[in-house]
Biopython code that builds the backbone (N, CA, C, O; Angstrom):
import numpy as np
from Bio.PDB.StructureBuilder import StructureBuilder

atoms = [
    (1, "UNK", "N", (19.068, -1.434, -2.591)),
    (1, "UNK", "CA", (18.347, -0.726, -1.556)),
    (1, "UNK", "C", (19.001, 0.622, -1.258)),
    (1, "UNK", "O", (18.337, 1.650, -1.130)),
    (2, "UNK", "N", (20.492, 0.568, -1.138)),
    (2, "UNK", "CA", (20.852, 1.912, -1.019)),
    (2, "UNK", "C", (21.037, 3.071, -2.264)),
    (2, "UNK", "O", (21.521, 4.192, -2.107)),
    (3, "UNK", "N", (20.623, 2.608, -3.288)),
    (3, "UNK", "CA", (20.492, 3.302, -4.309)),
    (3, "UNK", "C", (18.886, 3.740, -4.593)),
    (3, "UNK", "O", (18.533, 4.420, -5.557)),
    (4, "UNK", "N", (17.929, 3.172, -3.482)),
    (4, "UNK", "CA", (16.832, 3.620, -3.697)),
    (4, "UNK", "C", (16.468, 4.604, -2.609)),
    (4, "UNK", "O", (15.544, 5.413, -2.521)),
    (5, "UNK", "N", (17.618, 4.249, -1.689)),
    (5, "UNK", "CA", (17.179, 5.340, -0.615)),
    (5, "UNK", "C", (18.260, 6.382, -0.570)),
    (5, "UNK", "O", (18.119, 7.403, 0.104)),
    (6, "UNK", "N", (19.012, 6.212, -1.063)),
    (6, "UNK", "CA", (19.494, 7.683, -2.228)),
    (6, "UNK", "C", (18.674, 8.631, -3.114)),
    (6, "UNK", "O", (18.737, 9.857, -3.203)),
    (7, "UNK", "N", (17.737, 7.576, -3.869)),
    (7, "UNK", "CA", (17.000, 8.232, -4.577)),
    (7, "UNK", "C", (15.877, 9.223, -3.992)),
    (7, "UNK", "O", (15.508, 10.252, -4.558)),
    (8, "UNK", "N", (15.327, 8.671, -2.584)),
    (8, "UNK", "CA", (14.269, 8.798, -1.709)),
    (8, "UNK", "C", (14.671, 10.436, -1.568)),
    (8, "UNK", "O", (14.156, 11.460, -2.017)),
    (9, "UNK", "N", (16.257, 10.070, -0.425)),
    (9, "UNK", "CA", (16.995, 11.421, 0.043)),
    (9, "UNK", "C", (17.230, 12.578, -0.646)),
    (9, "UNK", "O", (17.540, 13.675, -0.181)),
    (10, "UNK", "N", (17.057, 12.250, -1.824)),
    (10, "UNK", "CA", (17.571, 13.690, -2.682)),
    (10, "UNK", "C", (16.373, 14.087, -3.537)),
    (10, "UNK", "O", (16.719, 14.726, -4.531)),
    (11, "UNK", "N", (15.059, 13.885, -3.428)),
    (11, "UNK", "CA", (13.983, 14.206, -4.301)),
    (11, "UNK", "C", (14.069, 15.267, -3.972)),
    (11, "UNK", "O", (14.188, 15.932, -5.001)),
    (12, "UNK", "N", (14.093, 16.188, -2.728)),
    (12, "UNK", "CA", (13.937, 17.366, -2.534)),
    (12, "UNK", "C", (15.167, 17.963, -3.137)),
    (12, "UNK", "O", (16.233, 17.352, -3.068)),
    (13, "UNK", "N", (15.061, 19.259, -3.793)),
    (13, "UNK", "CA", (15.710, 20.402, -4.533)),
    (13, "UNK", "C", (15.989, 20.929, -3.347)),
    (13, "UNK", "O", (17.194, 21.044, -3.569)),
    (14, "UNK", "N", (15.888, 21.272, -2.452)),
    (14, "UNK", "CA", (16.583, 22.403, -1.437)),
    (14, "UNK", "C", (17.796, 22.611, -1.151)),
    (14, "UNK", "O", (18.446, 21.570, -1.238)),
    (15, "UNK", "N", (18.418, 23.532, -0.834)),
    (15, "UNK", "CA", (19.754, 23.676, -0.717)),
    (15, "UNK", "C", (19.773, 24.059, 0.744)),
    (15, "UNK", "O", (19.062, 25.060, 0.838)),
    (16, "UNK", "N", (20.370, 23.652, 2.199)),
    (16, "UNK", "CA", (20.662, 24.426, 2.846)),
    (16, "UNK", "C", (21.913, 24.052, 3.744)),
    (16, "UNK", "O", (22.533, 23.055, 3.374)),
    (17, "UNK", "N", (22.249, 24.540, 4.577)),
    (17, "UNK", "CA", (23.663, 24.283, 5.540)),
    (17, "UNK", "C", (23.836, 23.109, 6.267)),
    (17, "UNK", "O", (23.050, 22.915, 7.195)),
    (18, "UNK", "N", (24.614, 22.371, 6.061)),
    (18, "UNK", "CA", (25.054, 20.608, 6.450)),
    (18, "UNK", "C", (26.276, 20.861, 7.470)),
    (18, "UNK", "O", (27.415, 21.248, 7.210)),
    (19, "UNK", "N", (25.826, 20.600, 8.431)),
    (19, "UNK", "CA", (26.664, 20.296, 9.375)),
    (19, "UNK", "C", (27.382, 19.593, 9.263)),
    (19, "UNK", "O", (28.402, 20.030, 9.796)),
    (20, "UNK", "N", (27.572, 18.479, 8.787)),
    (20, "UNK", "CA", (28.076, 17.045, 8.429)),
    (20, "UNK", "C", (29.568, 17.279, 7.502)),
    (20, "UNK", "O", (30.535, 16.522, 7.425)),
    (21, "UNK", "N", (29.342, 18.623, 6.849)),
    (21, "UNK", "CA", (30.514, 18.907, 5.697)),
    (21, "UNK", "C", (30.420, 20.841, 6.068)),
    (21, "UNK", "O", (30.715, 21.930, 5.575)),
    (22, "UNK", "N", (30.134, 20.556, 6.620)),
    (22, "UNK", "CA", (29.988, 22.414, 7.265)),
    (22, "UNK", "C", (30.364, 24.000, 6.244)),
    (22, "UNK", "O", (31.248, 24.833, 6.444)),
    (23, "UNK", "N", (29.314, 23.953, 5.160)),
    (23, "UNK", "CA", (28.916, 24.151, 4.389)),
    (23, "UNK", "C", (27.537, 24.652, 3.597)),
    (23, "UNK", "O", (26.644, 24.025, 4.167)),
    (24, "UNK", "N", (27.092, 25.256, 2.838)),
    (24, "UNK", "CA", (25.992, 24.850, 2.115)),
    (24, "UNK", "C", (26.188, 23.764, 1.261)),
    (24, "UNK", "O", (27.226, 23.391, 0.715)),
    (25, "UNK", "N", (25.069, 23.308, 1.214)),
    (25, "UNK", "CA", (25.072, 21.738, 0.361)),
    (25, "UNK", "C", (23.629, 21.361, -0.186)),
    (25, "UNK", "O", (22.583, 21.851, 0.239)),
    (26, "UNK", "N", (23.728, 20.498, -1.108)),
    (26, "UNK", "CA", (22.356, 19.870, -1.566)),
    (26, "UNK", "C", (22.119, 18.597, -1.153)),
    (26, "UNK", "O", (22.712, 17.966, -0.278)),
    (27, "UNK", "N", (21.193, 18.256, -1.859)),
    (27, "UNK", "CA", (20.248, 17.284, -0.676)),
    (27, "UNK", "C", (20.765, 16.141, -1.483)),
    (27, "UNK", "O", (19.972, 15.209, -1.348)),
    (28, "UNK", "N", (21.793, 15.802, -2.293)),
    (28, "UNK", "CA", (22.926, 14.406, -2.269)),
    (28, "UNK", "C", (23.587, 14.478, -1.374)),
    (28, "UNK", "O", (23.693, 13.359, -0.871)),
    (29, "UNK", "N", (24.510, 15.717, -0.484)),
    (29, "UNK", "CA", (25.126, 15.915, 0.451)),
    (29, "UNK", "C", (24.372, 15.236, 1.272)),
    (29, "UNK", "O", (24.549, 14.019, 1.326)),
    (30, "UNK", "N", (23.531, 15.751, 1.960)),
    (30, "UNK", "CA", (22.814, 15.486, 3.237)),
    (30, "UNK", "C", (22.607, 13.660, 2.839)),
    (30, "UNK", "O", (23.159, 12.818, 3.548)),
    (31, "UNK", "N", (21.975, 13.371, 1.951)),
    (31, "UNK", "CA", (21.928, 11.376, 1.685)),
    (31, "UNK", "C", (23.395, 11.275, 2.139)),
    (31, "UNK", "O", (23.759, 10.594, 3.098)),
    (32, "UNK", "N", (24.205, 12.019, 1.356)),
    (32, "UNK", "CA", (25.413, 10.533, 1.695)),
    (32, "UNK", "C", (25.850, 10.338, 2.957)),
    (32, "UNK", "O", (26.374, 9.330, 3.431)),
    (33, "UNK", "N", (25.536, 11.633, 3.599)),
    (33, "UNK", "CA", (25.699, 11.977, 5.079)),
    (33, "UNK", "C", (24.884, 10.857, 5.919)),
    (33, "UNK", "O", (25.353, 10.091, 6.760)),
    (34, "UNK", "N", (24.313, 10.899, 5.731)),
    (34, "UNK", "CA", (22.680, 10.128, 6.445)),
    (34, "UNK", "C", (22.871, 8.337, 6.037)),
    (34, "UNK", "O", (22.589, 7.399, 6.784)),
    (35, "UNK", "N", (23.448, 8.258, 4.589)),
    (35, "UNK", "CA", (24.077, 7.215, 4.270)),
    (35, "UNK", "C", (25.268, 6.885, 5.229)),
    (35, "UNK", "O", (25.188, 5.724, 5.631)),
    (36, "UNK", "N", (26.449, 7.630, 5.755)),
    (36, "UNK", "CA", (27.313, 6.973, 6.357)),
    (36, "UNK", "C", (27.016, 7.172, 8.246)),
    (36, "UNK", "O", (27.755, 6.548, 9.008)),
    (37, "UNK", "N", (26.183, 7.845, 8.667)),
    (37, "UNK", "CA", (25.758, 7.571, 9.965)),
    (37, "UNK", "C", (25.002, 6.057, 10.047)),
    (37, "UNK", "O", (25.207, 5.204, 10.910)),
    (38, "UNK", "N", (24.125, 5.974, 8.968)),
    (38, "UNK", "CA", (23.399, 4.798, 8.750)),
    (38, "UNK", "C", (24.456, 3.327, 9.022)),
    (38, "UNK", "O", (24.331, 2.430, 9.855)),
    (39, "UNK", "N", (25.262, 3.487, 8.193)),
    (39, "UNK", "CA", (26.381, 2.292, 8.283)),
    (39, "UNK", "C", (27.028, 2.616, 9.671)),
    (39, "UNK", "O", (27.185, 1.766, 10.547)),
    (40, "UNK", "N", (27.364, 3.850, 9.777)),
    (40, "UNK", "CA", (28.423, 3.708, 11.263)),
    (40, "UNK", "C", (27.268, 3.240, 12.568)),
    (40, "UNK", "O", (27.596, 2.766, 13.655)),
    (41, "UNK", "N", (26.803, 3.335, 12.413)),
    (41, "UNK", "CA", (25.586, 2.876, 13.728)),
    (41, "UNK", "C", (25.424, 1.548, 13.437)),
    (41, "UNK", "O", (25.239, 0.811, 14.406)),
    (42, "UNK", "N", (25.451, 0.961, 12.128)),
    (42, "UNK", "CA", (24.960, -0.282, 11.990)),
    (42, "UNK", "C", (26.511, -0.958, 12.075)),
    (42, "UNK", "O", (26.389, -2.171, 12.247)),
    (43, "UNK", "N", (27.778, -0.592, 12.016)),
    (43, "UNK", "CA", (29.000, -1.284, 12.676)),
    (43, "UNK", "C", (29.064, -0.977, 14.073)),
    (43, "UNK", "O", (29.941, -1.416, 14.817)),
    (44, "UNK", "N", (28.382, -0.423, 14.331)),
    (44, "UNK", "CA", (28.598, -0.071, 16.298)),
    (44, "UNK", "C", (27.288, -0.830, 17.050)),
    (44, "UNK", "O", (26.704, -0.732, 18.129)),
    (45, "UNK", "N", (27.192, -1.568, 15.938)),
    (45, "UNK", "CA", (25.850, -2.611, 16.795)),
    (45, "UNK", "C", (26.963, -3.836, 17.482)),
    (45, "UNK", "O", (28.163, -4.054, 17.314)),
    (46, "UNK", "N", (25.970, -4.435, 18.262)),
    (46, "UNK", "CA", (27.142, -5.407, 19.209)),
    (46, "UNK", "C", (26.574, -6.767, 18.073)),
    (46, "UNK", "O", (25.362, -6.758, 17.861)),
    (47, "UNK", "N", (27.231, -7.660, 17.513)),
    (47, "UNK", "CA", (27.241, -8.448, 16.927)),
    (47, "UNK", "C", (26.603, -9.785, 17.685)),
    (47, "UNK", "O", (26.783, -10.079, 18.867)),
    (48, "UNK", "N", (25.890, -10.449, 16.807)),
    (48, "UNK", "CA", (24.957, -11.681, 17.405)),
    (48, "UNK", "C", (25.287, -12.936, 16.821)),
    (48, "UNK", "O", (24.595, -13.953, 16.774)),
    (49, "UNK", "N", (26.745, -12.678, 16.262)),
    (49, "UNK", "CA", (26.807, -14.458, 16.174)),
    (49, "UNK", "C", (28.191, -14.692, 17.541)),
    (49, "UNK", "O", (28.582, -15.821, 17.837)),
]
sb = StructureBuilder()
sb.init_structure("model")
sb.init_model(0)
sb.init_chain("A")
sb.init_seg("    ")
for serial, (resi, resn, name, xyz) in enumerate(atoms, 1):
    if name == "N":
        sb.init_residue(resn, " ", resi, " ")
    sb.init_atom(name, np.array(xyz, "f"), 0.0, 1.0, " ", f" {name:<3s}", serial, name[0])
structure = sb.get_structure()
């Protein structure tokens, strides 16, 4: 799944400025970015067992 929504994130060719790595960057930058907010939000969930 996360290799498909890698794939999703980077179809676009654009290049522009990433805050995340504060920089210009391409749109693998911005996925992996978007990839590790994704996980850090999903460890800062309050756990249900």
């Amino acid at each position: 799944m996360i290799k498909l929504l890698r794939r999703l994130l980077t179809a676009s060719s654009t290049t522009e400025f990433c805050e995340s790595c504060a920089q210009v960057c391409t749109s693998q930058c911005r996925a992996n970015a978007l990839l590790d907010q994704a996980r850090t939000r999903a460890l800062q969930l309050p756990s249900r067992f």
